[in-house]
VOGU-3710 file (C-alpha; in Angstrom, 3 decimals, decimal comma):
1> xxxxxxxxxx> -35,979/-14,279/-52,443  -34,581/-16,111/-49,271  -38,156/-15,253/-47,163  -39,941/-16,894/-49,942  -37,958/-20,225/-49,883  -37,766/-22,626/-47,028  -36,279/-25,732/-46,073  -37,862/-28,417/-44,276  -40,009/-31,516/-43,730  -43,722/-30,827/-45,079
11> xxxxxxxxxx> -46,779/-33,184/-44,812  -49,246/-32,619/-47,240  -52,766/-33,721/-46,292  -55,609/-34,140/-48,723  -59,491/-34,434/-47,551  -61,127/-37,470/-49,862  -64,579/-37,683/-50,340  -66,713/-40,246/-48,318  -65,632/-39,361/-45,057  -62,029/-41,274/-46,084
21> xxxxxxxxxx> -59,083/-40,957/-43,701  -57,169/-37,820/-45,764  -54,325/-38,638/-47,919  -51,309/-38,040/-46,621  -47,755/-37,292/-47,990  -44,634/-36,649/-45,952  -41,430/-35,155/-47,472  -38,354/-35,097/-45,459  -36,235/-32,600/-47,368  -38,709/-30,779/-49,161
31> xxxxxxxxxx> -38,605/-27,159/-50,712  -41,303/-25,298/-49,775  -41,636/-22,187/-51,956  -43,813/-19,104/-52,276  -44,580/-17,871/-55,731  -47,344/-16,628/-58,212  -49,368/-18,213/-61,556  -49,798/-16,632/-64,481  -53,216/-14,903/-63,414  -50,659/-13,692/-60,330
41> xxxxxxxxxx> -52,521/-15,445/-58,033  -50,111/-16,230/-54,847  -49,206/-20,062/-55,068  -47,592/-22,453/-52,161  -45,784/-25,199/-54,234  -43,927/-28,085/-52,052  -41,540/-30,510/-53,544  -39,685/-33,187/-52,425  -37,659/-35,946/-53,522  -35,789/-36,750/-56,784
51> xxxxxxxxxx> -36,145/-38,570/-59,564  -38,558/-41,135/-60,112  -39,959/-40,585/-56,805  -39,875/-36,612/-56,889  -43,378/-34,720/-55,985  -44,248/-31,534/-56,771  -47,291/-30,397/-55,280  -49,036/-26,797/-55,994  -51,897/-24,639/-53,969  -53,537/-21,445/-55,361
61> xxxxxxxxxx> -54,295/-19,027/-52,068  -57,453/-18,091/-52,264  -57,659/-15,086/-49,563  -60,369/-15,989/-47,312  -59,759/-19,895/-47,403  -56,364/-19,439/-46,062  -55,455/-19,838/-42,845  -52,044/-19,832/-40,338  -51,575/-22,289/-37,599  -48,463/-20,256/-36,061
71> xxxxxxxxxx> -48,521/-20,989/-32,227  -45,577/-23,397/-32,375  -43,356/-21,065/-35,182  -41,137/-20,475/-32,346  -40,150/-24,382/-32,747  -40,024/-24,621/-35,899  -43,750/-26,067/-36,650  -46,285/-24,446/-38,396  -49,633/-25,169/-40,577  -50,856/-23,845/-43,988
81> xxxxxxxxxx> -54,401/-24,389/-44,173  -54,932/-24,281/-48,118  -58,101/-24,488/-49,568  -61,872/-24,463/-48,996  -62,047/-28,160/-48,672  -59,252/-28,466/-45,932  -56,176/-29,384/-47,190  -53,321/-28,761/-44,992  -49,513/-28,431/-45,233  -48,080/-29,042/-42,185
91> xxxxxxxxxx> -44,128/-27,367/-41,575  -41,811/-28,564/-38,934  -37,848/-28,712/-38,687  -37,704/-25,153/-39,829  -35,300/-22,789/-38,702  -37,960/-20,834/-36,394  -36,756/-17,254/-38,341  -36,570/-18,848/-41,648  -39,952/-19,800/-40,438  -41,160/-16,628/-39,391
101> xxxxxxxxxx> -40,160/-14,772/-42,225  -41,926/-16,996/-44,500  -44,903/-16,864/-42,281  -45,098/-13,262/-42,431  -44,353/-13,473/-46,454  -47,356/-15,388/-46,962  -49,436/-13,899/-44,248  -48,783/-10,168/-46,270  -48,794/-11,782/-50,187  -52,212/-13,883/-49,466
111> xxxxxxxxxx> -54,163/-10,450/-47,777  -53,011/-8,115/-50,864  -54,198/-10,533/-53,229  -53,555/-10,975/-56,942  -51,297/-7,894/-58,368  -50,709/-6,233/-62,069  -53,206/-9,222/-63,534  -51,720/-9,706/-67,242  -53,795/-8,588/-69,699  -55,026/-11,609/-72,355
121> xxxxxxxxxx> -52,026/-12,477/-74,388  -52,318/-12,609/-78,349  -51,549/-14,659/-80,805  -48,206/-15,685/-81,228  -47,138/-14,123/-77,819  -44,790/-15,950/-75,188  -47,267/-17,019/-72,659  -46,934/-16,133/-69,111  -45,255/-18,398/-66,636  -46,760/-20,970/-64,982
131> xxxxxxxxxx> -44,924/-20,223/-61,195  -42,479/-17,631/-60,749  -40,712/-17,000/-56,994  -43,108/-14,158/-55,215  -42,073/-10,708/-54,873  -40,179/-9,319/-51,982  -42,012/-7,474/-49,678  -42,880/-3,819/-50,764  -44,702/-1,064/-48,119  -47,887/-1,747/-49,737
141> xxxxxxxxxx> -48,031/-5,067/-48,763  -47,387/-4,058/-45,415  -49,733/-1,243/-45,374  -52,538/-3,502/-46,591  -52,017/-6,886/-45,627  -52,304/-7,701/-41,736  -55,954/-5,810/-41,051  -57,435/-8,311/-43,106  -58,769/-11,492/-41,478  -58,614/-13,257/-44,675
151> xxxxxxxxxx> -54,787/-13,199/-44,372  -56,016/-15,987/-41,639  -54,494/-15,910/-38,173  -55,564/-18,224/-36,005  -57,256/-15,767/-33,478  -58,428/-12,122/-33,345  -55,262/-9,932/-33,087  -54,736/-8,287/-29,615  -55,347/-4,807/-29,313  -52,465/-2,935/-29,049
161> xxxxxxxxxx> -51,296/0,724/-28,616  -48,696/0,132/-31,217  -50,948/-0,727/-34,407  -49,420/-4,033/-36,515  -49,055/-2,946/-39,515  -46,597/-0,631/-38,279  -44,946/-3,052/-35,834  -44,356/-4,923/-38,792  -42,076/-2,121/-40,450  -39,964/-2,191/-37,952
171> xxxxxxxxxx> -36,746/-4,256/-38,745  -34,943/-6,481/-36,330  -32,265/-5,092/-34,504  -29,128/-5,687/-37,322  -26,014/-7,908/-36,780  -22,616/-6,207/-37,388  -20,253/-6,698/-39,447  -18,702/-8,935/-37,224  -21,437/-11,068/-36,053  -22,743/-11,654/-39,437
181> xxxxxxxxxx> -19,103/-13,338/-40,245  -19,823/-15,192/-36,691  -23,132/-16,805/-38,392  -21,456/-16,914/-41,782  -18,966/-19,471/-40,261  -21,937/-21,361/-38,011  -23,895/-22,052/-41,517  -20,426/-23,268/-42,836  -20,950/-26,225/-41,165  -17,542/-25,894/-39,189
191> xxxxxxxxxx> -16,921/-25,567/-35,505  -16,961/-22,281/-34,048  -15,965/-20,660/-30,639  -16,616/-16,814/-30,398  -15,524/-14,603/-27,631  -15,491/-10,681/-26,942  -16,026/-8,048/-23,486  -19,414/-7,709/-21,890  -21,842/-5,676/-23,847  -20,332/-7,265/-27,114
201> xxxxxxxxxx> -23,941/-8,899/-28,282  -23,022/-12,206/-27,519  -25,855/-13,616/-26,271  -28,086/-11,621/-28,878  -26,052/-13,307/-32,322  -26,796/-16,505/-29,770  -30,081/-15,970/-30,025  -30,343/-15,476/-33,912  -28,144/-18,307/-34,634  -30,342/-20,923/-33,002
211> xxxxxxxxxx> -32,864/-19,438/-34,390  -31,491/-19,784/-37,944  -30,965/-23,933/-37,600  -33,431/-26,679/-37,461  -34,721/-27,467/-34,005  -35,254/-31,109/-33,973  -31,148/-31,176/-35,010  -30,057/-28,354/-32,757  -29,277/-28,416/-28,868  -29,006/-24,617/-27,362
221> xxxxxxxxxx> -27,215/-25,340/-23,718  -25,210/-23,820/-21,076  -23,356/-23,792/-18,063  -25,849/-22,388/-15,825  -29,413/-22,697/-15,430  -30,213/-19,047/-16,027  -28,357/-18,370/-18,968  -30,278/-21,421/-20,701  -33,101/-20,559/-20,148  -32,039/-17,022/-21,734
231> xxxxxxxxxx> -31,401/-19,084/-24,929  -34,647/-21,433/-24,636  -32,155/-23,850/-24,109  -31,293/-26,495/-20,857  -27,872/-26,885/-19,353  -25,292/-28,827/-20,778  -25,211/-31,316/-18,037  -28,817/-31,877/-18,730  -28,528/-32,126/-22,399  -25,193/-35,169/-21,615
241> xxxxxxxxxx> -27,394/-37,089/-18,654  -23,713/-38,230/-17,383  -23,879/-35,949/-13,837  -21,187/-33,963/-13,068  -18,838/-36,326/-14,929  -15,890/-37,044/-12,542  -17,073/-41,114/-12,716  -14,945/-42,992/-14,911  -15,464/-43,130/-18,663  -16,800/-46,154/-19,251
251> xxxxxxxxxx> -19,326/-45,055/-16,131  -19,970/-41,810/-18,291  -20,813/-43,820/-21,166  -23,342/-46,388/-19,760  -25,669/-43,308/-18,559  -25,243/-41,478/-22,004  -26,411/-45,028/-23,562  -29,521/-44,761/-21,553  -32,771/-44,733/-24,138  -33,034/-40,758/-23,365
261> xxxxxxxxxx> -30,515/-39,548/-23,319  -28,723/-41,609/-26,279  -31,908/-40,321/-28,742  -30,283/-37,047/-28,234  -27,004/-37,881/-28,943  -28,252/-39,393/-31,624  -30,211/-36,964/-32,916  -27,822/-33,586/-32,391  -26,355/-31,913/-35,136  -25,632/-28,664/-34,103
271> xxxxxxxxxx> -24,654/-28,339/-29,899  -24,704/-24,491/-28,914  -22,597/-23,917/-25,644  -22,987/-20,563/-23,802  -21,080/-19,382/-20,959  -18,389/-21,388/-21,638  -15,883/-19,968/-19,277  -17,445/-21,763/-16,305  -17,524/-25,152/-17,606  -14,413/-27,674/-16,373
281> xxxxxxxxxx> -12,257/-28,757/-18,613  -11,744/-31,753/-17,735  -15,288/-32,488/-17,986  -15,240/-31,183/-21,587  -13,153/-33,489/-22,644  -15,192/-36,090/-20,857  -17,926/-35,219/-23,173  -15,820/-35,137/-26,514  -15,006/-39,036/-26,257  -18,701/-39,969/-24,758
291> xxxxxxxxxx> -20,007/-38,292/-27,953  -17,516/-39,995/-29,986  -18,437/-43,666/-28,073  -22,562/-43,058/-28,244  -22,632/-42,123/-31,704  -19,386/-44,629/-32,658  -18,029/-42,136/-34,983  -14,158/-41,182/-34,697  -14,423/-37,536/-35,937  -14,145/-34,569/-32,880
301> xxxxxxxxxx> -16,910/-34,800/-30,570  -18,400/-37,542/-32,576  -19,434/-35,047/-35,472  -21,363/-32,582/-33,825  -21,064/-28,913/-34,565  -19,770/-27,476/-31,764  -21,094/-23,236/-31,428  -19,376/-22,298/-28,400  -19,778/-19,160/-26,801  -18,697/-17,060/-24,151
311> xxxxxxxxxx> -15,632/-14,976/-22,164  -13,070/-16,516/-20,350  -11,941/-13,221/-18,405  -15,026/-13,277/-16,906  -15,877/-16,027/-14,626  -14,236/-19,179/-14,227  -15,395/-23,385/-13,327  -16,988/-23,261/-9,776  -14,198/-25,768/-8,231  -13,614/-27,227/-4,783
321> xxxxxxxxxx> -11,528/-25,252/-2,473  -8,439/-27,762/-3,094  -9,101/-28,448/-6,772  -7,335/-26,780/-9,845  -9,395/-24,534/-12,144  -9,197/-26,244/-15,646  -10,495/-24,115/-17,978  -12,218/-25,818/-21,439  -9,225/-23,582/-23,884  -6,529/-25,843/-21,753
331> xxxxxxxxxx> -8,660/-29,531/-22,458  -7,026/-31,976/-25,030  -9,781/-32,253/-27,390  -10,680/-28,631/-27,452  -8,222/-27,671/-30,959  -8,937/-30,822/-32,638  -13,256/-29,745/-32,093  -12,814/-25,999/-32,592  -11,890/-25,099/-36,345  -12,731/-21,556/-36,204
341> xxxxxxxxxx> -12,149/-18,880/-33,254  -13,465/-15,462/-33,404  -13,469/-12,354/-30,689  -16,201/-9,592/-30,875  -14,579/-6,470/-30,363  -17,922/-3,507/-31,042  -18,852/-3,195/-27,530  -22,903/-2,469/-27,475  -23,763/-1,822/-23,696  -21,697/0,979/-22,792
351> xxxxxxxxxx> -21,227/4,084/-25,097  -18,895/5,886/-23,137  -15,627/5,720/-24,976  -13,486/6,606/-21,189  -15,905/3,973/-19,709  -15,058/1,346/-22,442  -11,462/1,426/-22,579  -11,398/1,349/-18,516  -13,205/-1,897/-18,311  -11,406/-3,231/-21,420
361> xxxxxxxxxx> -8,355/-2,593/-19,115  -10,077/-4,120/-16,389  -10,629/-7,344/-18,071  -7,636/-8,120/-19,145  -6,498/-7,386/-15,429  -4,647/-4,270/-15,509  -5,462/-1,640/-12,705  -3,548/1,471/-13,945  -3,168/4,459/-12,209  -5,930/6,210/-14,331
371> xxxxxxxxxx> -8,253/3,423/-13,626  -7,882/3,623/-10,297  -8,439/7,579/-10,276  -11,574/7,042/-12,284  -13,228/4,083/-10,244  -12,118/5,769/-6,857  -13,881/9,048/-7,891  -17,040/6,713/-8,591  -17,364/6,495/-5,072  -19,583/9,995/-5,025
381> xxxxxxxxxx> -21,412/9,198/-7,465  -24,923/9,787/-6,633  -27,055/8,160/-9,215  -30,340/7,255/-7,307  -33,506/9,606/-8,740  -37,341/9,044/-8,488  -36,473/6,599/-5,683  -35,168/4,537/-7,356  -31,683/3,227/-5,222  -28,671/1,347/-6,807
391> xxxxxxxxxx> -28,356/-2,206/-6,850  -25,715/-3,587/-4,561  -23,650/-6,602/-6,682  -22,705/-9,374/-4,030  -20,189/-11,930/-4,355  -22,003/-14,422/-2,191  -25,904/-15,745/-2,687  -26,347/-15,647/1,027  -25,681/-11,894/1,442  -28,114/-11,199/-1,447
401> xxxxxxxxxx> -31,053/-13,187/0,252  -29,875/-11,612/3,443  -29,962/-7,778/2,212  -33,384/-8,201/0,097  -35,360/-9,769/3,108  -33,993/-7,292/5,646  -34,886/-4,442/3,283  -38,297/-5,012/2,786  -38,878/-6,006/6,204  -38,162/-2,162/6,779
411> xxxxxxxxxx> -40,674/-0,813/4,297  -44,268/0,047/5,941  -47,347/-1,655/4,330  -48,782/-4,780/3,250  -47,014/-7,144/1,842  -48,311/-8,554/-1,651  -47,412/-12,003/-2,828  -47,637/-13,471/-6,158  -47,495/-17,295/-6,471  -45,821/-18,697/-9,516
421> xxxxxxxxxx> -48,130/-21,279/-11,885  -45,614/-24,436/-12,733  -46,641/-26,398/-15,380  -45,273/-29,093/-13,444  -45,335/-28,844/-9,494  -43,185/-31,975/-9,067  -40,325/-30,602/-11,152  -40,059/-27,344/-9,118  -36,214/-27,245/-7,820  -35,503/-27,686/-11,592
431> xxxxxxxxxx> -37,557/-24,527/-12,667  -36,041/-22,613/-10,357  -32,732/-23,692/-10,981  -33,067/-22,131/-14,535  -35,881/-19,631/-14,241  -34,678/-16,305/-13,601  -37,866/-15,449/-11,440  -38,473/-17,595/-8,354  -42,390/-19,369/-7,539  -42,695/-16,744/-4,812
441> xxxxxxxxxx> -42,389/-12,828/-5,127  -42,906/-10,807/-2,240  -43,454/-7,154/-3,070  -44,564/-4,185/-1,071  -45,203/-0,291/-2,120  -41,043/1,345/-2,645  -39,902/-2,046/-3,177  -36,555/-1,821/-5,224  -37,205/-4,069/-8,518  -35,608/-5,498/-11,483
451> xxxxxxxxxx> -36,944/-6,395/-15,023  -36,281/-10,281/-15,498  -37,355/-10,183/-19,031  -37,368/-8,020/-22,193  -41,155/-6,121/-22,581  -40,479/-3,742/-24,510  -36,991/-2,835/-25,689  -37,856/0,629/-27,949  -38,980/1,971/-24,467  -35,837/0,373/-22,447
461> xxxxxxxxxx> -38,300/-1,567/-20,573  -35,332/-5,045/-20,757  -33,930/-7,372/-18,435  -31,920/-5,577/-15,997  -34,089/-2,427/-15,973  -34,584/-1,031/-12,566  -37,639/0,336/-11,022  -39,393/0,745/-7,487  -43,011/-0,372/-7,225  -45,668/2,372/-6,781
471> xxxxxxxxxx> -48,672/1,271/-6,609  -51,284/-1,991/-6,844  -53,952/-2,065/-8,967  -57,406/-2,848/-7,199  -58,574/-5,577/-8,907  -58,151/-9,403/-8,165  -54,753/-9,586/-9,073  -53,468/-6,472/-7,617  -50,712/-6,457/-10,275  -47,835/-4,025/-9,665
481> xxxxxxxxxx> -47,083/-0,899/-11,068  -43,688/0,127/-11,866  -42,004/3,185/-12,562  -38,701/2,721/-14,211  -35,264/4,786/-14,483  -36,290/5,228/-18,125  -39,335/7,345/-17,144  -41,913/4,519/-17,936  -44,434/3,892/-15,557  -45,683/0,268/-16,347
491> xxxxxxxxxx> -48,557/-2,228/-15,082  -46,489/-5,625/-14,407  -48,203/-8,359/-15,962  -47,463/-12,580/-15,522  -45,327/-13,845/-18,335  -44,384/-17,171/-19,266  -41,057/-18,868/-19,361  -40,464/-22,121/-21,346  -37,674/-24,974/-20,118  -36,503/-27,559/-21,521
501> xxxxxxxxxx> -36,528/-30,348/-18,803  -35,118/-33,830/-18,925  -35,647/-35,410/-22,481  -36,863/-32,936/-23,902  -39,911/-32,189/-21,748  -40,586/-28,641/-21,967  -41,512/-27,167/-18,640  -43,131/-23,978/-18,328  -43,569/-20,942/-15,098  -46,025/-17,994/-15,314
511> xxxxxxxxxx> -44,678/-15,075/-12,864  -44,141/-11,769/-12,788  -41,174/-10,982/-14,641  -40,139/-8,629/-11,462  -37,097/-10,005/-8,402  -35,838/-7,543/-5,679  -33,026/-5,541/-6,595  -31,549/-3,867/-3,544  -28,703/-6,400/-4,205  -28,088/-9,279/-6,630
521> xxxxxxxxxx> -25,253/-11,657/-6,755  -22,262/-10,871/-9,359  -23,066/-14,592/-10,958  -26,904/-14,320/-11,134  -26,318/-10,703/-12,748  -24,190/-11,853/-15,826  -25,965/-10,861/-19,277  -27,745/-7,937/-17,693  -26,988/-4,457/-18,300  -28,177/-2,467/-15,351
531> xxxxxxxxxx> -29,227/1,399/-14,929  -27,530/2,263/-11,075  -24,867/-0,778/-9,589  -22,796/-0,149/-5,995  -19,909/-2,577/-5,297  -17,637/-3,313/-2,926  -14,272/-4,230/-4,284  -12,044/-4,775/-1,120  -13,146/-8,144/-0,537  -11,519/-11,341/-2,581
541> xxxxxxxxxx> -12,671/-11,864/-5,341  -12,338/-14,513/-8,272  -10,461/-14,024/-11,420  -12,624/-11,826/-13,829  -15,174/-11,296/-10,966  -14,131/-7,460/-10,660  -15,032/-7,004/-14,380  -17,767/-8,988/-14,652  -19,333/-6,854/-11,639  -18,314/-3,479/-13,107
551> xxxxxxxxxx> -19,497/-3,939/-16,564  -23,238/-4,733/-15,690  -23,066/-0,880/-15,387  -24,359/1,287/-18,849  -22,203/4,053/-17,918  -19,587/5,133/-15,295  -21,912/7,865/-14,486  -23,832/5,247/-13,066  -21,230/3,377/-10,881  -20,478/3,587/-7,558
561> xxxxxxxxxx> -17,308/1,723/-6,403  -17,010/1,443/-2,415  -13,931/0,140/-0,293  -11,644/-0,071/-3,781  -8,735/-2,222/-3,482  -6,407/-3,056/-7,030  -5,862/-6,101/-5,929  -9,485/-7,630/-6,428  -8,927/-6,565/-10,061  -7,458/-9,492/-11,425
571> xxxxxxxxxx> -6,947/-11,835/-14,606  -6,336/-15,529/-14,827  -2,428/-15,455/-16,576  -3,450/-18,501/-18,340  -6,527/-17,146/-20,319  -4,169/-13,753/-20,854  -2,245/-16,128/-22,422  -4,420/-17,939/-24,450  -6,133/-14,310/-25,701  -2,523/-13,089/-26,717
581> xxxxxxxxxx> -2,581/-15,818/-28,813  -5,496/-15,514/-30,349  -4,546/-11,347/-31,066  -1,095/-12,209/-32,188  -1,715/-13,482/-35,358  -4,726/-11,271/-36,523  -3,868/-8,953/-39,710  -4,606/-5,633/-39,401  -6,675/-5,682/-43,183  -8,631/-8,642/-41,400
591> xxxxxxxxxx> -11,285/-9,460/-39,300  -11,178/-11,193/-35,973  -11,623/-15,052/-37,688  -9,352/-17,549/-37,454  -8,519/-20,982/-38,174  -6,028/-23,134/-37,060  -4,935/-26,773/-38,895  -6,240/-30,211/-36,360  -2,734/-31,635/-37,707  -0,600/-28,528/-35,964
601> xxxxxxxx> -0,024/-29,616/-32,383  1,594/-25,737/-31,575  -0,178/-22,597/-30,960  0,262/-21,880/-34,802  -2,754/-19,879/-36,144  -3,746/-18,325/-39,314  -6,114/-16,041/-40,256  -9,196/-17,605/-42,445
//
């Protein structure tokens, strides 16, 4: 029954005769339900309000008068076109997979059309029911339901080798155990911070819990530019408008108050935080009581839900050379705004049980003798096939740029360039600051490549996926083709990336979802999972850089460590600390959930 219910704001509007202006209803809160009549008809029935003032409104769905508006369904907005004579309900603040299953609901109910009609009652019979809650889905709705026209998408579908209807039987990848109590505790209403390794499906439960809140309440951010725009989010310095906050508070506090940025403030709900590990603590805190002072509410970050995500054993703040790394665990207000902490412990990326437990060693910082044995011996590892080479993971930008340019230099032939299209030209440094593609690719035939995006996950064509160019087509474009470690050989077509820009603007780049991948840096690689990586570890590295490096790999088999010294595998002893603490008190009979009281000032925690 949940696909068939949604909450929202609707606006009903009503054609009048006369060539009137149409009336017009908007409900804030409404209920927006999918059901049948009694002749089994499907029926869209939208109520808001209560009491005096409450409005129920009802629409029979005639097949072919029915039509979806569903372009903006990915935030939240959508329009029911209702009858022959042009009534409307328009959909917005929806949850855009609340939305999306209701979408697809209706799309499937309206196109199979009235079921099991009743036959005429008799006398003294119970009539049928006016409006009962539709069915769920069965396979003959799917079966049936998307070739027809009638079911009213806006456009023609798009050919496709995969046919819909069968597209549409395919469920979404499932949530665990795990990261279902993770979104259990986000639609709580409470305060959540959830952890876990690489290859733990962070990012993907990130992704399906901003897609399960309203979007006009609901802020997805992070510390980097990349990894927001991974979330169709903007970074969290963005999102406050106080800079890098190291001016005094009452400084802080004067920018936050400026007309857009304070809407924001306003306006947020729900604040979604990924990659926490590399934002300051200090500057945390700096946020907590600007929140608190903007919206002039005492409560923990000024009432927001805080979602915060992310691993601190993997990298830390980027600080000045003389400056001391404060992570956001060690700021003051960070157990008064966190109620509920929670570590992912099902690793996804890597199946290799030997592989696993090495890099959960790793993490944590210890460098055993077996670990060492087992990376060292990674060293001949030859995993380059169908010429496609390793990706070397760099701890410095410069070498990356460096290696790429030099590399494809080498390579014979003409060189093919691909200009991005910006939806705004002036705003360019910002787009590339959180696109993952840059406005320029350069590519030539044997070009090592990368994936930037996911295109098609059943045939491992995702982000990370590596591939060497082999060919041009010979039409205008002369778009690339690909063949991939996975066996796929694929024409590379533009895509699109959205960005959220200052106040809200949403920015936009068309490229080719394709960078050079004869190196990468270790930062600009986290969240990927890639097929063949080469590192060096005898250089210094950060805290958590080692393992951050050495689990973009899917297996060991396709790892080769270089130059291995123990010593760049290291932990921060104050985040082993604070992940002891967060162990010590889990029950065995329990999951990883726990919450801990705003009024204890210790390290006391309990399991929830």
């Amino acid at each position: 029954m949940e696909a068939a219910e949604l909450r929202c704001t609707a606006a009903v509007e009503q054609p009048l005769p006369g060539g009137l202006a149409p009336l017009r209803r908007v409900m804030r809160d409404a209920t927006v339900l999918l059901g049948r009549n009694e002749l089994r008809q499907p029926v869209l029935r939208v109520a808001g309000g209560s009491g005096a003032a409450a409005t129920v409104l009802s629409f029979v769905l005639a097949g072919d008068a029915v039509r979806l508006f569903t372009r903006f369904a990915g935030e939240g907005r959508a329009a029911v076109r209702v009858g022959p004579d042009g009534a409307q309900v328009l959909l917005s603040d929806c949850p855009p997979d609340a939305l999306r299953r209701f979408l697809r609901l209706l799309r499937l109910k309206v196109a199979a059309g009235p079921r099991d009609a009743p036959r005429r009652p008799r006398l003294l019979e119970r009539p049928p029911p006016s409006f009962s809650v539709i069915s769920p889905l069965q396979e003959r709705d799917v079966l049936c339901g998307p070739g027809r026209r009638s079911a009213g998408s806006e456009r023609p579908e798009r050919p496709a080798q995969v046919p819909r209807a069968e597209r549409e039987r395919r469920p979404p990848a499932r949530l665990s155990a795990e990261q279902e109590a993770v979104l259990a505790a986000v639609r709580s209403g409470k305060s959540i911070f959830f952890t876990g390794s690489a290859g733990t499906g962070k990012s993907f439960l990130l992704k399906r819990i901003v897609g399960s809140l309203p979007p006009n309440i609901t802020y997805a951010t992070a510390s980097t530019g990349v990894a927001a725009c991974h979330i169709g989010g903007t970074t969290l310095h963005a999102f406050a408008g106080i800079g890098s906050g190291k001016a005094p508070l009452e400084q802080c506090i004067q920018l936050a108050e400026r007309p857009g940025v304070r809407q924001h403030w306003l306006a947020c709900q729900h604040l979604i935080i990924d990659e926490i590990s590399m934002v300051d603590g200090k500057f945390f805190d700096k946020l907590e009581a600007v929140a608190r002072a903007v919206r002039k509410r005492d409560e923990p970050f000024g009432g927001i839900q805080l979602i915060i995500c992310g691993d601190f054993l993997q990298l830390p703040p980027v600080c000045k050379a003389n400056e001391e790394t404060k992570f956001c665990f060690q700021a003051k207000s960070w157990r008064k705004c966190i109620h509920i902490n929670m570590e992912l412990t099902e690793v996804r990326r890597q199946t290799d049980k030997t592989f696993v437990s090495l890099l959960s060693a790793i993490r944590l910082g210890r460098c055993t003798e077996e670990v060492t044995r087992l990376l060292m011996q990674t060293a001949a590892h030859r995993s380059e096939r169908d010429g496609i080479l390793a990706t070397r993971l760099c701890t410095h930008k410069d070498d990356v740029e460096i290696t790429n340019e030099r590399r494809l230099q080498q390579l014979p032939g003409k060189v093919h360039v691909f200009e991005a299209l910006d939806s705004d030209p002036v705003l360019v440094k910002l787009i590339d600051a959180q696109c993952p593609v840059g406005g320029r690719v350069e590519l030539k035939l044997g070009a090592q490549v990368m994936l930037a995006k996911n295109l098609d996950v059943s045939q491992g064509l995702v982000n990370g996926a590596r591939g060497v160019v082999v060919g041009f087509e010979s039409e205008q474009k002369g778009l690339p083709k690909v063949r991939f470690l996975c066996g796929v050989t694929q024409l590379i077509k533009m895509e699109k990336w959205v960005i959220k820009g200052p106040s809200g603007v949403h920015l936009s780049r068309q490229q080719l979802p394709l960078k050079l991948a004869w190196a990468i840096s270790i930062h600009k690689s986290q969240g990927m999972s890639l097929d063949c990586v080469e590192i060096s570890l005898s250089r210094g590295f950060e805290s958590g850089q080692a393992y951050v490096a050495l689990s973009r790999a899917r297996s060991l088999a396709g790892l080769r460590v270089l130059d291995f010294d123990p010593k760049a595998v290291r932990a921060d002893p104050a985040v082993q600390h604070f992940y002891r603490q967060l162990r010590r008190h889990q029950l065995p009979t329990q999951e990883s959930l726990y919450t801990h009281s705003d009024a204890d000032e210790k390290e006391n925690w309990k399991c929830s």
